[in-house]
N, C-alpha and C positions, 0 to 999 in steps of 0.2 A: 581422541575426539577429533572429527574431522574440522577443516579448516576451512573455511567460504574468503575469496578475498573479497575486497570490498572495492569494485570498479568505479569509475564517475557514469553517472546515468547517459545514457544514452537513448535518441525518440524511438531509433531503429532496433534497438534490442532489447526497448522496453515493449517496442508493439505488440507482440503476445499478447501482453498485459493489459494492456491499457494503454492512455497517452498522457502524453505534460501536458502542463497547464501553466503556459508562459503569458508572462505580460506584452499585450499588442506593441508592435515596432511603431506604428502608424498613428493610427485610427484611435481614438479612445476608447474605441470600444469591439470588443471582439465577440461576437453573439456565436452560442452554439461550439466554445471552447474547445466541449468533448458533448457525445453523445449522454444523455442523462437516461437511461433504461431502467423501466420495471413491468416487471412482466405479471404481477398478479395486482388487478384491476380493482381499484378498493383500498391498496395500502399505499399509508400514508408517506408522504417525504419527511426525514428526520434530520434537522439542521441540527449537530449536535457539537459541543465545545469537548475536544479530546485532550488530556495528557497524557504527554508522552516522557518515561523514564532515560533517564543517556544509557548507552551504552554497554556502560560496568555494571547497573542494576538490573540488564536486560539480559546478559547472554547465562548459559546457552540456551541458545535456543533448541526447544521442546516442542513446538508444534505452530502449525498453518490453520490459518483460516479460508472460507472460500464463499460470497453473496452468491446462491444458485440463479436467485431472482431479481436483483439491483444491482447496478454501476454502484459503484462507491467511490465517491471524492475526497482528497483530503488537501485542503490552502492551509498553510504553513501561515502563523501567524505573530507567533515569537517564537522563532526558530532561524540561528546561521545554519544550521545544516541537519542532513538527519538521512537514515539508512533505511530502505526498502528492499525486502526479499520476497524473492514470489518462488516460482515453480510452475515446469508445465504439468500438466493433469498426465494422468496415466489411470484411465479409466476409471473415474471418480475417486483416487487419490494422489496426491502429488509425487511428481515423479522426483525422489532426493537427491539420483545422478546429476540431475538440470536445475536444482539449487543457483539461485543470483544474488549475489548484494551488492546494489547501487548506492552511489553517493550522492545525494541529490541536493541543490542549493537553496536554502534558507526562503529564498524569492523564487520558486517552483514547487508549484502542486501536481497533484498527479491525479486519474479516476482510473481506478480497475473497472475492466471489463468483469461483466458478470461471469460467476464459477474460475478467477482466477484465485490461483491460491497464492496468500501473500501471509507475512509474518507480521505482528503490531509494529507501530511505530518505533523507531528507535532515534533519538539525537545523541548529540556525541559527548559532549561534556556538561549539557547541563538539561533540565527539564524544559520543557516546551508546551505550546498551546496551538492546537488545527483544528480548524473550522473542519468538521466533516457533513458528507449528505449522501443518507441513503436511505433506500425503501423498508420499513420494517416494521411490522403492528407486535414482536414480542413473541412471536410464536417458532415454532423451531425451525420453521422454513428462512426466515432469516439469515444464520450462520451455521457453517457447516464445519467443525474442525476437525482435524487430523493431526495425530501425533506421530513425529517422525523422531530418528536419533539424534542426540544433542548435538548443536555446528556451534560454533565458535565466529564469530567473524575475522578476520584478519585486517587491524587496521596497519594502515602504511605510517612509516615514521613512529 
């Protein structure tokens, strides 16, 4: 089974993807974080309470997900940490050579850009809760998934 190592996130080689979603240095307030996209006129935004399983209950992983038509956000909200994998597109399915897994910190959220392919949440040792928001009325335009060969993540230490 192939092996994915698991990087610390990065803004610059997350950007493909999407972008973080850091707490203001400054300002109390940071308007316009990341862009919030949906492209079919009429559906509704869905502020929705996620859990997410660690690690050992997650792998391997089986398969990608992709919003053809919404940004998708996700704020961490009891969570130290937790792993993201995406993939770039290879003409409407994910290309598994360019497979990522990020480490991202407990206090960093993230919003995919629309049609990126990313795998469910993962935390590392124990369960979690993220705020998520995206465009969805239920219908199959929604989520788009793909099954790929199982990967394994590679954690360090």
């Amino acid at each position: 089974m192939r092996l994915i190592p698991i990087v610390p996130i990065d803004a610059a080689r997350f950007a493909p993807f999407g972008s973080l979603l850091e707490a203001p240095d400054k300002d109390p307030r940071q308007d316009r974080a990341a862009a919030v996209v949906n492209t079919r006129p009429g559906v509704p935004a869905n502020l929705a309470l996620v859990r997410s399983e660690p690690y050992a209950t997650a792998m391997p992983l089986r398969r990608l997900e992709r919003h053809p038509h919404s940004s998708q956000a996700f704020l961490p909200l009891s969570v130290s940490a937790y792993v993201v994998v995406v993939a770039p597109d290879a003409g409407g399915v994910p290309d598994e050579a360019g497979l990522l897994a990020f480490l991202v910190p407990g206090g960093v959220g993230l919003s995919y850009h629309p049609n990126a392919w990313h795998a469910h949440m993962v935390t590392l040792d124990a369960p979690g809760v993220f705020a998520m928001l995206v465009h969805e009325d239920g219908s199959d335009g929604d989520c788009v998934f793909a099954r790929i060969a199982p990967v394994e993540l590679a954690r360090e230490g």
